[in-house]
C-alpha positions in Angstrom: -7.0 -10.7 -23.4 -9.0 -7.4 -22.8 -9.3 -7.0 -27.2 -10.6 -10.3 -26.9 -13.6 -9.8 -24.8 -14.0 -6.3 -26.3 -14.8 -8.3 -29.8 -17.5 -10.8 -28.7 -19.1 -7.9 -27.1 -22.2 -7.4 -29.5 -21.6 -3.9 -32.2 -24.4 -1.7 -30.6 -22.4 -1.7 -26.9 -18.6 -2.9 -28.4 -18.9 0.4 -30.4 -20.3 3.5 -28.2 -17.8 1.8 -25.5 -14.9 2.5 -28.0 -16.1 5.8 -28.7 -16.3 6.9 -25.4 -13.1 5.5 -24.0 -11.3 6.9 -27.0 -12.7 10.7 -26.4 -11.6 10.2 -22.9 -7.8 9.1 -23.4 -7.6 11.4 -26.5 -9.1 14.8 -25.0 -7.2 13.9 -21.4 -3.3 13.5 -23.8 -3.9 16.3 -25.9 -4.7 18.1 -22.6 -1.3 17.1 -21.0 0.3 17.9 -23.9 -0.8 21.5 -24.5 -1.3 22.6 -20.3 1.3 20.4 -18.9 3.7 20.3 -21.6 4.0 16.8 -22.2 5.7 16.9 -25.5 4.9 16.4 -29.6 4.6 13.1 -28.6 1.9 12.7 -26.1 0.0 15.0 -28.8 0.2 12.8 -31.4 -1.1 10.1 -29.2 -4.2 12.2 -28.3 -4.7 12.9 -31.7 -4.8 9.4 -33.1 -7.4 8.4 -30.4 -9.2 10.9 -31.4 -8.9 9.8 -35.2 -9.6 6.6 -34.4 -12.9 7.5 -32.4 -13.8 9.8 -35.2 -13.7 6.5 -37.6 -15.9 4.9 -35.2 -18.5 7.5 -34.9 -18.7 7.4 -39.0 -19.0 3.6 -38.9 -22.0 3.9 -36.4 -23.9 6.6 -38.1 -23.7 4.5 -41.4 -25.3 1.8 -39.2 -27.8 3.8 -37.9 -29.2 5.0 -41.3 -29.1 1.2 -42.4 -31.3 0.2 -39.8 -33.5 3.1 -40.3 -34.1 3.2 -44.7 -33.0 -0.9 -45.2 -32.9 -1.7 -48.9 -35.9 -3.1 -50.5 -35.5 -7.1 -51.1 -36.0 -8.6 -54.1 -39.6 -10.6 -54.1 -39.9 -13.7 -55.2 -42.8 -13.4 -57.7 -40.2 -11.1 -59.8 -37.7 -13.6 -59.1 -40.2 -16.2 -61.1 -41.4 -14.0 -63.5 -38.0 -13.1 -64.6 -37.1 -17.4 -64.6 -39.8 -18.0 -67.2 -39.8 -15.5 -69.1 -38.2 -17.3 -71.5 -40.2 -20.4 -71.8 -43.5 -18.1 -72.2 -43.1 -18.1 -76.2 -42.5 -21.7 -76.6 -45.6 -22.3 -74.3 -48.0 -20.4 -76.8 -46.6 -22.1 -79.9 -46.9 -25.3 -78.5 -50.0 -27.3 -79.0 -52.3 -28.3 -76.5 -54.0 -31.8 -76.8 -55.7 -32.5 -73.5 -58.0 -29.8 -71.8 -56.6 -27.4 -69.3 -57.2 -29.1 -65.7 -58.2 -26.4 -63.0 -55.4 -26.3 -60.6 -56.6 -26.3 -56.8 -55.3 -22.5 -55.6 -52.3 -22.4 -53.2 -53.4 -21.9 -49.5 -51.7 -18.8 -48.1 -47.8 -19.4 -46.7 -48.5 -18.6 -43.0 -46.8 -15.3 -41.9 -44.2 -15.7 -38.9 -44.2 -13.2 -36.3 -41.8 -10.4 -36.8 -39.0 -10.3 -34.8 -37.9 -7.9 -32.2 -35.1 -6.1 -33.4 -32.7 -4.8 -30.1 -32.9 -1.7 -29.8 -30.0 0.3 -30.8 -30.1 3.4 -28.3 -30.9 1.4 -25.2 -27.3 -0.9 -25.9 -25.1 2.5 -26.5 -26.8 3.6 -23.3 -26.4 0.1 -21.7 -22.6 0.5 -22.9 -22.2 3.8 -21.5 -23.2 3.2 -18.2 -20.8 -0.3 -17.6 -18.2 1.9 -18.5 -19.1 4.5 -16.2 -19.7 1.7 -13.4 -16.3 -0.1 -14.1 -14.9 3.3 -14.3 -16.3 4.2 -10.6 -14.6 1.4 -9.5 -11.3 2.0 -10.2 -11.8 5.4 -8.9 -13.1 4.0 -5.5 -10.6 0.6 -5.2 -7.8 2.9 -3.5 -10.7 5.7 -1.7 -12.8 3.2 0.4 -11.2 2.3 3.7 -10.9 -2.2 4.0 -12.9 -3.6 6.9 -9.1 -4.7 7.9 -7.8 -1.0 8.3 -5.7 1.0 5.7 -3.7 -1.6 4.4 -1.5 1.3 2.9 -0.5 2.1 6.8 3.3 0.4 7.3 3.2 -2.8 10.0 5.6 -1.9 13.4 8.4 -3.9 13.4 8.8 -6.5 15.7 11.8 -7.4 17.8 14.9 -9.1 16.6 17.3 -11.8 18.1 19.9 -13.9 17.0 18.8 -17.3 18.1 21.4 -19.5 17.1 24.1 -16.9 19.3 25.2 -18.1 22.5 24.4 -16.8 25.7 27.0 -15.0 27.5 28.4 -16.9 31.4 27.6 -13.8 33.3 23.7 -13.9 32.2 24.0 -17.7 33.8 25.5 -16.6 36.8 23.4 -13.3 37.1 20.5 -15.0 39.1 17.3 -12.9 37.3 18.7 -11.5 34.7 16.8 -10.5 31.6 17.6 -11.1 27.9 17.7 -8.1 25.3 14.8 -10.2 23.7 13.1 -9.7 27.3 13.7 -6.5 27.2 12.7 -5.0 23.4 9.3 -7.0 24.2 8.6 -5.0 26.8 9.7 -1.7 25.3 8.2 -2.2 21.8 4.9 -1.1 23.2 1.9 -0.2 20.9 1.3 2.8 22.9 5.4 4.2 23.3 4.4 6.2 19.8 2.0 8.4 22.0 3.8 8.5 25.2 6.7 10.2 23.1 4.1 12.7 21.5 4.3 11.1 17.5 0.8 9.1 17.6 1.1 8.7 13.9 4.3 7.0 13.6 5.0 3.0 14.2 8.8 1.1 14.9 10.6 0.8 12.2 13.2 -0.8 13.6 13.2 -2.9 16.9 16.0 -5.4 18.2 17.7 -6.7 21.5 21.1 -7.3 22.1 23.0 -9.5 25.0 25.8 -7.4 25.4 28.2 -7.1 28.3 29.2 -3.9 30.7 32.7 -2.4 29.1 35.8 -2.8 31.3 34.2 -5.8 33.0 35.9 -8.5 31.3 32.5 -9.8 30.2 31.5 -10.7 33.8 29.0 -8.0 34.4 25.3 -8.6 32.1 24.1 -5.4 30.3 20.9 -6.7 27.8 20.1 -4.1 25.3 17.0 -3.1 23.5 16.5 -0.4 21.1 13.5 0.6 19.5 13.4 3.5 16.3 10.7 5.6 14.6 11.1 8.3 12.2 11.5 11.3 15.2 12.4 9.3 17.8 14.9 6.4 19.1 14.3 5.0 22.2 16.9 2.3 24.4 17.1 0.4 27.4 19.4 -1.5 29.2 19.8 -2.9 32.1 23.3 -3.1 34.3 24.1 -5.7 36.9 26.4 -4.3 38.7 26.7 -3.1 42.4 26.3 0.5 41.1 23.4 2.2 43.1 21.4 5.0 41.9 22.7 7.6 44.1 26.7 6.4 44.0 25.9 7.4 40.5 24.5 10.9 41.2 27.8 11.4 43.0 29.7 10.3 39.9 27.9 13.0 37.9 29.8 15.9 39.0 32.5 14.3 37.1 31.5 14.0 34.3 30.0 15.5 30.7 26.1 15.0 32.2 23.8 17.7 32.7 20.6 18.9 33.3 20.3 16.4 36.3 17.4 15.6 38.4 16.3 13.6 41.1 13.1 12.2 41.2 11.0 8.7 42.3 9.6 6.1 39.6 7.1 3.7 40.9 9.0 3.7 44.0 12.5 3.4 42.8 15.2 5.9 43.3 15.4 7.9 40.4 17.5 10.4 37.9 17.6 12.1 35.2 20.5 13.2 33.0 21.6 14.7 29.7 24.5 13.9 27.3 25.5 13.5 24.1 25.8 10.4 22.1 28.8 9.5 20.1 29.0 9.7 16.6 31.3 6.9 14.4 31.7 6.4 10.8 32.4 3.4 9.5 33.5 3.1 5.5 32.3 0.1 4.1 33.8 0.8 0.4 37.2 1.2 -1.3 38.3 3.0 2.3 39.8 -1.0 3.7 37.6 -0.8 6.5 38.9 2.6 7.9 35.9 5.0 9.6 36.1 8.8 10.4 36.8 10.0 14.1 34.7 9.5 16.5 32.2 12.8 16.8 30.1 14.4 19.3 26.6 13.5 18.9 23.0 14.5 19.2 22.1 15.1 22.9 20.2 12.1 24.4 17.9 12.3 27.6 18.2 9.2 29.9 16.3 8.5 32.8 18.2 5.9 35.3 16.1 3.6 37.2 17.0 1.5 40.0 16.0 -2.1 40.2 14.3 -1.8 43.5 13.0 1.0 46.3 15.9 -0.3 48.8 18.6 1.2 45.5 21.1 -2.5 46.6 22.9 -1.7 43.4 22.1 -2.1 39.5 19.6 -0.3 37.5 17.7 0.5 34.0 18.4 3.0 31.5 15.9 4.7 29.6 17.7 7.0 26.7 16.0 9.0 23.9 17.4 10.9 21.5 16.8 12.2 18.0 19.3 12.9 14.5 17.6 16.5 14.9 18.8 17.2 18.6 14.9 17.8 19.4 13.9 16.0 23.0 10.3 15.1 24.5 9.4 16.1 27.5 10.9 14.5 30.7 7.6 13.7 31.6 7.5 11.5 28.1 10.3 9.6 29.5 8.8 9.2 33.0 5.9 7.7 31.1 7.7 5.0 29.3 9.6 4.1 32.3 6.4 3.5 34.4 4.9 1.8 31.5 7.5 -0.7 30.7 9.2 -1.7 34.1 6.0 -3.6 35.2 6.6 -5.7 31.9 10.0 -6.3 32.8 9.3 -7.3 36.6 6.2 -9.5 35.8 7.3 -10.4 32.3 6.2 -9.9 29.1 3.1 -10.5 27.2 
């Protein structure tokens, strides 16, 4: 398609386009080829375009001097003179009976205008400069920010849910309780990226789960919502059970957390802990199924909210945590909490 509209382009702009496209590719291949050691192969390209533009440079120069010395063009006078020169001999021998008749002289053929030749300098420069604008604009097509934003900038992700998965009894009999979609909505917050101290980086992974509390026999509602970037991985859950925030300070001292503080969020009775997550493999090849042991982790901080000032028993978790074993600031994770539990309480968007 592109050779196609190259040939009805008229010779005086088809031709110093060709010429200048083909010093181009050939002088930028035989470049690569002798600096960047492309190969025999990338030369020999370079150097046919640069036969072929030589060929095209000699085909132009012979039109240039045929415009400038054109041939001289037989006239028609000698044309006739040369037609009866033949007859001329039997004319004098014939005889001639009646007397010569003057013949009325021809009236002069009317001259038409010349015509304007294009000029042959002003299309190779006319040539030159499309190709330099066309040029410019292949440069500029991935340079100049859209009136959209940088469409090369990734989308966050948004939240998913299983729809067509039923509901588990203890979120019916749980008066209040919140889905995992309720949940990741509220957490999947355009600003979290800043409040954990990565402004540049968006979700690239976001879901919520309706899970249960272990060792509850499925009666006890824990909603789950996660939320990944490439640093960070944020969760949240939310227990209903008649666990209160400082029964499980006291339950501390028995186990692997550390680091822990007690403070107030928006009210609430607070605490904040440290621990490390658990690590399973799981082979989904040739193994039949069979994972590695389970292994320690990379240490997570988690900031335990209760659901109300009066501490009557459940609460939320807020747990981030990172493959390098880096952590934000606890004030990062105070910030997120104080963010999101306002979406939770008064709903989401």
């Amino acid at each position: 398609m592109l050779g196609f509209l190259v040939r009805l382009l008229p010779f005086w702009v088809r031709e110093p386009l060709l010429i200048l496209v083909g010093t181009v590719f050939g002088v930028r291949i035989l470049y690569l080829a002798l600096v960047d050691d492309a190969g025999w192969v990338a030369a020999a390209i370079g150097a046919v375009f640069l036969l072929g533009t030589a060929l095209r440079v000699r085909v132009v120069v012979h039109a240039l001097r045929a415009r400038r010395h054109p041939a001289p063009a037989p006239s028609a006078g000698d044309a006739g003179d040369r037609g009866d020169a033949g007859d001329r001999g039997v004319a004098a021998d014939a005889k001639v009976t009646a007397p010569a008749t003057p013949q009325p002289e021809a009236a002069p053929a009317a001259r038409r205008p010349a015509e304007k030749e294009p000029n042959a300098w002003g299309q190779a420069a006319l040539a030159i400069g499309l190709f330099a604008v066309i040029g410019a604009a292949f440069w500029f097509q991935d340079r100049l920010p859209t009136p959209g934003g940088d469409d090369a900038a990734p989308e966050a992700a948004t939240c998913r849910h299983d729809e067509d998965a039923k509901l588990p009894s203890a979120y019916r009999t749980t008066p209040g309780a919140v889905t995992g979609e309720d949940l990741c909505r509220a957490l999947n917050l355009p600003a979290l990226p800043g409040l954990l101290g990565t402004p540049t980086e968006t979700a690239t992974y976001a879901s919520g789960t309706d899970n249960t509390a272990p060792l509850t026999d499925r009666k006890v509602a824990q909603p789950e919502a996660r939320i990944e970037f490439d640093t960070y991985t944020v969760e949240l859950s939310a227990t209903y059970n008649k666990l209160t925030v400082d029964q499980y300070q006291g339950l501390t001292a028995y186990g692997n957390e550390t680091d822990v503080k007690e403070l107030t969020v928006l009210g609430r009775p607070a605490l904040l802990t440290s621990d490390h997550m658990m690590k399973i493999q799981i082979d989904l090849g040739s193994g039949g199924g069979s994972g590695g042991p389970v292994e320690q982790g990379p240490l997570a901080r988690t900031l335990t909210v209760a659901f109300d000032a009066q501490d009557r028993g459940g609460s939320y978790d807020f747990t981030v945590w990172s493959e390098s074993g880096a952590l934000p600031e606890d004030r990062a994770v105070i910030s997120i909490a104080e963010e999101v539990l306002p979406r939770i309480a008064h709903g989401t968007e």
